[in-house]
N, C-alpha and C positions, 0 to 999 in steps of 0.2 A: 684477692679472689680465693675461691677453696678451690683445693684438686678434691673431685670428687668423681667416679673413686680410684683406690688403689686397689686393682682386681685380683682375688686368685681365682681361676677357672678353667679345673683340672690343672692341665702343667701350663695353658695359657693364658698368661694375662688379657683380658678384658680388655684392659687399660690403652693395649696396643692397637685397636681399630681408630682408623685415624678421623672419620666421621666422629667417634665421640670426643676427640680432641680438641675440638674449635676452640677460641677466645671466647666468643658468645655464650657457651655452653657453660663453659666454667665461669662466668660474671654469675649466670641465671643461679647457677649452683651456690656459690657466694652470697646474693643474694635470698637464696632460699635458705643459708647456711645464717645470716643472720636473722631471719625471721623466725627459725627452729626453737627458739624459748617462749616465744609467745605463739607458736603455733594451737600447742594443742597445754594451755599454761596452770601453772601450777592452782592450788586451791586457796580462793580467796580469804584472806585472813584478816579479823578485827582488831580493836584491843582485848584484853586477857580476859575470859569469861566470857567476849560475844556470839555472839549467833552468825554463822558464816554468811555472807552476801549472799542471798538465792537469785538474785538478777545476774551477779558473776557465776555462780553454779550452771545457769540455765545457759550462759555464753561460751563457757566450759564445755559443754555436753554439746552445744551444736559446733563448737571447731572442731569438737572429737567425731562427731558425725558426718562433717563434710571430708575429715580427711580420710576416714575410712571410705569412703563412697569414691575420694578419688584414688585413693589409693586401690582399691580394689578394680573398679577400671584400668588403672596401666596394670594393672597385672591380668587384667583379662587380655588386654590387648595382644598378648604375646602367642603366637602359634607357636612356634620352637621352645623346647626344654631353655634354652641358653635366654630366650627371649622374657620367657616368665619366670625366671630366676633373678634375671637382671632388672625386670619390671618391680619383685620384690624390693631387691636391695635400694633401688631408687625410690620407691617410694618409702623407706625406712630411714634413711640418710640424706638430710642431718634431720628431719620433720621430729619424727617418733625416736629415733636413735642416734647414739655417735657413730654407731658400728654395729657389723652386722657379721656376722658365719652360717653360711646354707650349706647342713652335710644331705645328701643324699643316699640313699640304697644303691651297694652296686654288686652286683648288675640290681636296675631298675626291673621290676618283675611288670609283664604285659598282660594285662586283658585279668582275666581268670588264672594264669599259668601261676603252678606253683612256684613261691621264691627259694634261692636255691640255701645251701648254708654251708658256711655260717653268716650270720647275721653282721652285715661289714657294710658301714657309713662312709663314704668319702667326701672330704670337702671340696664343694660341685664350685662354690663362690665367696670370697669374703670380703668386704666394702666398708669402707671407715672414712670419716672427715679429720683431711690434717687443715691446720691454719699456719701460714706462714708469712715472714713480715713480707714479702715482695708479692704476694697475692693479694692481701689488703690494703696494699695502697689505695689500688683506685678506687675503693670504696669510700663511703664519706664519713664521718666524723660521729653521727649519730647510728650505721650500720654499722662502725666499728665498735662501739659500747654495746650494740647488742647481741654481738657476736659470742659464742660458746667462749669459755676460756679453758682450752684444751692445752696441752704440753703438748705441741709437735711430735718431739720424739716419743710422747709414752704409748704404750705396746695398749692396745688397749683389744688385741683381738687375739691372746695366746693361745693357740690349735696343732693339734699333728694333722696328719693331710687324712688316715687311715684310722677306724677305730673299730673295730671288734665290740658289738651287743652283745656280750653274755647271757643265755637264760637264766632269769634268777635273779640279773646283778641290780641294783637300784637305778640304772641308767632305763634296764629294759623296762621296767615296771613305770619309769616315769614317761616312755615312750607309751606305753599299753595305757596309762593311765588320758593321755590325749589332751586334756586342758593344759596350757600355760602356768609354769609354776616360776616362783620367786628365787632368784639367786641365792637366796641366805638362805631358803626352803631345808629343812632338814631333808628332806629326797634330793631336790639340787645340788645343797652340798658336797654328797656323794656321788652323783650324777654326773655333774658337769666336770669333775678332774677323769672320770674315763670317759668322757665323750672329748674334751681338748686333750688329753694325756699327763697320765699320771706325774709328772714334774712341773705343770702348769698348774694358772693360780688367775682367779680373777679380783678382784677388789670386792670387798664384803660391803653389806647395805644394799638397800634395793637398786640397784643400779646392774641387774641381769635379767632375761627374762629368757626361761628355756619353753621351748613350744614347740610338742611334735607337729610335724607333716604329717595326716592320714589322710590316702586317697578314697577311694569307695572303698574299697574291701582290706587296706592294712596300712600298716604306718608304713612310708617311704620315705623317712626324713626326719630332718631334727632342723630349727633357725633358734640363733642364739642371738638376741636382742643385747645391746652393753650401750650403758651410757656413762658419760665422766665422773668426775667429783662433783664439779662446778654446775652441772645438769643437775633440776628436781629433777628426784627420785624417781622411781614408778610405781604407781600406783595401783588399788586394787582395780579402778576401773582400764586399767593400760591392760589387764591383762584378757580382758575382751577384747580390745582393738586388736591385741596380737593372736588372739585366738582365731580373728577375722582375716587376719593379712594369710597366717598359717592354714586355714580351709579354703580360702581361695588359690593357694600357690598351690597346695597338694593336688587339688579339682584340676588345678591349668596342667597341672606337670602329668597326672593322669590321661589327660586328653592328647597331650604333646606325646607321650609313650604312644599310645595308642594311634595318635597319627604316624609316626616316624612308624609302627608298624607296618602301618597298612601303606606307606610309599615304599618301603622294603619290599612288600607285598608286587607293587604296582612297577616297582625295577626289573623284578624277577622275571614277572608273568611278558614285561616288555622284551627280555634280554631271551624271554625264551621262544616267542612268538616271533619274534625278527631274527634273520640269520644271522649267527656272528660272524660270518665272513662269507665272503664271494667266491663261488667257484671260480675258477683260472680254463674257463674252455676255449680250442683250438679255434684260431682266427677272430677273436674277440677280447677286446679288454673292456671292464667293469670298475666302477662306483659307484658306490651310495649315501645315503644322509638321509638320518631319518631326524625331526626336531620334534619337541612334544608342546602343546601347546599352551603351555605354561608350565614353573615348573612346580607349580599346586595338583597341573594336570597330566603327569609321566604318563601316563598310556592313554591311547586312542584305537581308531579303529583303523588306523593306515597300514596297509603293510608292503613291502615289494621282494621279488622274488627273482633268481636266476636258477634255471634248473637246466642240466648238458642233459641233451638227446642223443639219439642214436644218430650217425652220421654226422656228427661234427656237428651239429646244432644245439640250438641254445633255446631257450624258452626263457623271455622276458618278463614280468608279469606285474602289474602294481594295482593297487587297490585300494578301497577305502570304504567303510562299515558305516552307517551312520549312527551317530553318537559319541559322545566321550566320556565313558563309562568303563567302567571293568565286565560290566555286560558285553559292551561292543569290543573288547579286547579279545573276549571270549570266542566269540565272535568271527571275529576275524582270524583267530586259532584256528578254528574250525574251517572256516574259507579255506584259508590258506595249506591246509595240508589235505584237502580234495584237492587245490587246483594242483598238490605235487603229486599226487595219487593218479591224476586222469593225466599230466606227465608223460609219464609214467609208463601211461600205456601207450603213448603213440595218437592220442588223439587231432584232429586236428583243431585250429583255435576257436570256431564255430561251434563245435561240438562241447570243447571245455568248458566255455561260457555256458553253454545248454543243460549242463549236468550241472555248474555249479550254481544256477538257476534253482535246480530241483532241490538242490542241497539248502538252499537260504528258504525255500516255502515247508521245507521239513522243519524246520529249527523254527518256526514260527512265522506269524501272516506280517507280523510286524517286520521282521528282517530285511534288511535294503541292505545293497551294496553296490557300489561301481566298480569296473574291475577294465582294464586292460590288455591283453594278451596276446603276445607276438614270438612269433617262431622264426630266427635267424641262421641261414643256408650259409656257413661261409665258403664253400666249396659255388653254390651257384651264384653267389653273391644276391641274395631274395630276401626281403622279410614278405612274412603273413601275417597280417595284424586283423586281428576280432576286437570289437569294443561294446562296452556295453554301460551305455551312458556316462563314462567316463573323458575328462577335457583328453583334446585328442595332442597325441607325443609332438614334437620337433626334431627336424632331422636338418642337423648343421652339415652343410656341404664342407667340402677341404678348401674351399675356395672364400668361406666366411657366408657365403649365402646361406637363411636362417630360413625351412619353410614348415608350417604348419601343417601336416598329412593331412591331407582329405580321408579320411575314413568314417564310414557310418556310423553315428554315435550310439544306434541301437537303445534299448531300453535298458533300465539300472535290473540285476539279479533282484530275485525276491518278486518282483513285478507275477511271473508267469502267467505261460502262454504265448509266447513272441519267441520271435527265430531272430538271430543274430548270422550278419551277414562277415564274413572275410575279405580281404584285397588282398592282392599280392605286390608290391612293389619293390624297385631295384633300391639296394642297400650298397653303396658304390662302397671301395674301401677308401681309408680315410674319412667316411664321415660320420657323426657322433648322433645316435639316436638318443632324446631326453624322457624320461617317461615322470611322472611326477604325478602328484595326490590337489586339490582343486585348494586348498589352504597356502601355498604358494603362487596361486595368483587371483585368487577371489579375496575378499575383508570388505570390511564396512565401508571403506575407502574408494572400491571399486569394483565393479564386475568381472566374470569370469573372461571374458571375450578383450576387456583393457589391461586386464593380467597378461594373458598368453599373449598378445601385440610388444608388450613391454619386458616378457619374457625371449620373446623374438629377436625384438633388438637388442638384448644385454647380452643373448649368443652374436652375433653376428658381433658388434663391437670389440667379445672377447677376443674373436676369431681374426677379426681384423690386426690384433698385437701382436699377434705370432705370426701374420704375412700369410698372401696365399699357398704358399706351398708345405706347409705345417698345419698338423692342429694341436689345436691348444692341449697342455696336459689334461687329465681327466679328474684329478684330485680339484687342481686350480678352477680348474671347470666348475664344478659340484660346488667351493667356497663360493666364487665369484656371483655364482646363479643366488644363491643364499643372500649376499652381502646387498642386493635386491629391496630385500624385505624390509621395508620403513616402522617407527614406534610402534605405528595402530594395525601393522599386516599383520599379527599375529593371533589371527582370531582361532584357528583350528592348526590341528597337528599337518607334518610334513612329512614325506615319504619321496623319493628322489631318486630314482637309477638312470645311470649314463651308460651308454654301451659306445664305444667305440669299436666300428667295424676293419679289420685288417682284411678279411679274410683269406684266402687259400689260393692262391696261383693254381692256374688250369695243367704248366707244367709241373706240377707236386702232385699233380692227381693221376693216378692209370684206375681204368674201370672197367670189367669186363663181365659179358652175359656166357654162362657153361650151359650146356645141354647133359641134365640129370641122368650122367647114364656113367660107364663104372669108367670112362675115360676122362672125366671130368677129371680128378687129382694131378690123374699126369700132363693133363694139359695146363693146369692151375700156377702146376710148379715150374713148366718150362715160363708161363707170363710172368710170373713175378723174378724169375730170375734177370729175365731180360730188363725188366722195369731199376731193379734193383743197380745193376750195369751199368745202366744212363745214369742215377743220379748217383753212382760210385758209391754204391754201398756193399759191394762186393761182400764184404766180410760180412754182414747179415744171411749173406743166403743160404748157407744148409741150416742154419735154423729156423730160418721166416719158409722154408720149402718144405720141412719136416712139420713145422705148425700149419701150415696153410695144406697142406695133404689130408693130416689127423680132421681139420675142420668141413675142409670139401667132402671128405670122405662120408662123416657124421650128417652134415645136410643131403646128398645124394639119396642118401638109404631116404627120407622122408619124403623128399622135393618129389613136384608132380610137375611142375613152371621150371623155368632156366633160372638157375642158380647166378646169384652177382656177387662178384669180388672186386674188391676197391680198394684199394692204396693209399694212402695218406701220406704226403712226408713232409712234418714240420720240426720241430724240436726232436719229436719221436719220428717213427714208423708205426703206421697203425696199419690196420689191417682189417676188413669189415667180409664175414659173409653172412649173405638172405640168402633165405628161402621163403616158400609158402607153407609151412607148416609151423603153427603156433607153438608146439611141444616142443618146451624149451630145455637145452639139454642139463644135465646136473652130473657131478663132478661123483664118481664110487670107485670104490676103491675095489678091483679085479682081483679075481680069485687066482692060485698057482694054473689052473688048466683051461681058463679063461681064453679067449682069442679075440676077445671084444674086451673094451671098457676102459683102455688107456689113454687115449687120443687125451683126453681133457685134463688127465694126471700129467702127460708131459707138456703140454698148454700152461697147466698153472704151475711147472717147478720151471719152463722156460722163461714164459712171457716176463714183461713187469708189471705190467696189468691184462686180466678179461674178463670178460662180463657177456650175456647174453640180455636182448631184449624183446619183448613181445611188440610187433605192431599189430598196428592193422589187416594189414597184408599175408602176416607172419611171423616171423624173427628176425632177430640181427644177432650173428656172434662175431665178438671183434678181440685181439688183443696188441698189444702193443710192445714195441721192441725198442731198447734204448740205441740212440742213435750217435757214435761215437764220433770224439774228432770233430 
């Protein structure tokens, strides 16, 4: 049999994927490697002085026809650079050639963008037919006679890996010049020892065929055709064929740049549209998985979202654009940083959905979206979930029971004119909220409503291996729900968040209402000092009572309502005060005769973190104290 071929491609052999290794493969190659002399065969000859066969000419021209038509098909066939390189060398070896060298431009220049310089080839791939006795055995008796008669060991493909195009040099000119020229070519000559490198050499007589690569707008390339001793020559018409293999390989490697752009493109816009990590907020753990639905098709319109509220809460949020476009990615950008903007302010999940209603019929009449949104209390242990024609979440009990929320599924965003309704329900700790995009449990294979059943039970089974009194990890979780999805379920993209609920013990909480008046501080500071005493935090207190003073002190002047201060102790110490006044405070730096203005400069050189937040109601100022020991 032949080994066909021996790859260079870049620093990794070809040769090494083990699909093109099979026995079959290489018989077929053998066989095609003995049929290589009468493929496309030499020019029929009479006795001396006759007139050449024109019935064998006309037989000539159509194997030279078919093999270019096939050949040019495997090379279209190929979408990846690697793909239509390899399509080349295959269809070249052993038909049209013994051997083959594909250098490329590197960097490959994209689209329109100017190429940079200098002008530097690198050998992308090089492919040659060896014959060996333990390969042709199993060949027969009359495929062995028609086989090439090659020397195994001769070198028959001598290349550097790197070559520098000089302006001016005869290499560039034969490149600029574009048609296929002859090895023995006075331009070749010269040509082809700085395109292999100057202490290389290839065998003289027609038995080379140099043929630049031009894409649409410049040369990116050079294929260096070699054939044996023992191979007819080539001819003038071979230098068509190669002229033909070369404009189709430059056209495909063109298209392959310009694709591998625009998934570069479609990586980016994904990696920037979806969060690269999850917040870590109090009384909740998080994961997600987003999958793309093909991977011709990296971005879609899913997205999901975790955003920390004020008050230890969390906002949930998942969603999904219709289309699978870089339109609907866009799209979904846009969704997705209104729904962290209305966040933001405190809205509640009925209202988010309302606004970002408005947002999708501004962007156009055409825009749809399903969206999801839920706001998790882990202090009350509550969610609030608004939906708006989106499949409705799963909330796994600690216990392995798997049930499907009843929440109004409301109409899809973009629709407008329609109210979207809220529930509130108990969110125990211990149990794992699933929020997911309708492409993991809808496909051609099944409906939406036999998705979510058989999503149902793949939580509850999970749940069932870690015993009632555990729940399952949330990473393992997130695979296992995935590992679901059969050959044909992948019709649309996937978007996936798990919240496991811990939340916040009632004895971690102290909460107290002040009456806005100039006693409020002192009274502020004798509560938290008490609070502080039970859970042995002693050594926080002159500074959580000198912050929590500066802060009561600052909401009083505003407050018209009793003022609320709240306690938090989990990892940290946090520390929350409202009011009813929206003006939110900001951080300046006091002048030497000043008597106001420092409360928030010793806030931010104490705390480790604080922030202010506007709701509805008002504000929230909070900061937080590390919690030693």
């Amino acid at each position: 049999m032949t080994e066909h071929p021996t790859s260079h491609e870049g620093r990794q052999p070809l040769a090494a994927r083990p699909q093109e290794r099979t026995r079959p493969r290489q018989r077929d190659a053998a066989v095609a490697a003995a049929a290589a002399a009468t493929a496309i065969p030499a020019p029929a000859k009479g006795p001396a002085g006759a007139a050449p066969d024109p019935q064998a000419a006309t037989r000539r021209e159509g194997d030279r026809l078919r093999f270019v038509g096939a050949a040019t098909r495997r090379i279209a066939r190929g979408i990846d650079l690697d793909e239509i390189v390899l399509g080349l060398c295959r269809a070249s070896v052993p038909t049209f050639s013994d051997a083959i060298l594909v250098y490329l431009r590197d960097p490959l220049p994209v689209g329109d963008e100017r190429p940079v310089n200098p002008f530097v080839l690198r050998l992308r791939r090089s492919d040659r037919l060896r014959l060996t006795d333990e390969e042709t055995e199993s060949l027969s008796e009359t495929e062995r006679l028609r086989l090439p008669a090659l020397d195994p060991q001769a070198d028959l493909m001598p290349a550097a890996e790197l070559c520098e195009v000089r302006p001016g040099s005869a290499l560039a000119e034969v490149l600029r010049g574009v048609r296929p020229v002859f090895g023995d070519s006075a331009a070749a000559r010269v040509a082809l020892p700085e395109l292999l490198g100057a202490d290389r050499s290839v065998p003289s007589g027609h038995r080379v065929v140099l043929a630049p690569l031009r894409g649409r707008r410049r040369v990116i390339g050079a294929a260096v055709f070699l054939r044996g001793a023992e191979r007819p020559a080539f001819e003038a018409n071979d230098l068509l064929v190669a002229a033909q293999l070369a404009t189709h390989t430059a056209l495909g490697i063109d298209k392959a740049v310009l694709y591998g752009r625009e998934a570069y493109i479609a990586d980016e816009l994904q990696r920037t549209m979806l969060p690269d990590s999850l917040p870590q907020p109090t009384g909740v753990k998080l994961a997600s998985r987003y999958l793309p639905a093909a991977e011709t098709a990296r971005v879609g319109g899913d997205w999901y979202d975790a955003i920390p509220l004020p008050g230890s809460r969390v906002a949930l949020v998942v969603g999904d654009v219709m289309g699978h476009s870089m339109t609907s990615a866009a799209i979904m950008g846009q969704l997705r940083t209104t729904a962290q903007t209305l966040a933001g302010l405190d809205l509640p999940p009925q209202e988010v959905l309302h606004h970002l209603d408005e947002q999708a019929q501004r962007l156009g009449s055409d825009r749809m979206a399903t969206c999801l949104y839920a706001v998790y209390d882990p202090v009350a242990h509550r969610i609030t979930v608004a939906n708006a024609g989106h499949p409705p979440p799963v909330l796994l009990h600690l216990g392995g029971r798997a049930e499907v929320l009843r929440v109004p599924p409301g109409a899809p965003i973009g629709v407008g004119g329609v109210d979207f309704e809220a529930v509130e329900l108990d969110a125990p700790a211990g149990a794992t909220l699933l929020l997911y995009t309708d492409g993991l449990v809808e496909s051609r294979l099944r409906d939406v409503w036999t998705g979510i059943e058989m999503l149902r039970e793949r939580l509850a089974a999970t749940a069932r291996l870690t015993g009632p009194d555990h729940s399952p990890p949330l990473e393992a979780l997130c695979d296992d729900v995935l590992d679901m999805l059969g050959p044909g379920d992948r019709d649309d993209d996937i978007a996936l968040l798990a919240a496991r609920f811990d939340g916040i013990a009632p004895s971690d909480v102290a909460y107290w209402f002040l009456d806005p008046d100039d006693s409020a501080p002192g009274r502020a500071r004798r509560l938290a000092r008490r609070a502080l005493s039970r859970w042995g935090l002693d050594d926080l207190s002159d500074s959580v009572e000198l912050l929590i003073s500066e802060v009561v002190t600052n909401a009083v002047r505003y407050a018209e309502r009793p003022v609320t201060l709240r306690l938090l102790r989990t990892e940290t110490l946090r520390c929350e005060v409202g009011d009813d006044s929206p003006q939110l405070p900001r951080q300046r730096r006091a002048k030497d005769m000043d008597e106001n203005g420092r409360g928030l400069f010793l806030v931010n050189r104490l705390a480790r973190r604080w922030g202010a937040t506007r709701l509805s109601t008002g504000k929230v100022v909070w900061f937080e104290m590390p919690v030693r020991g």
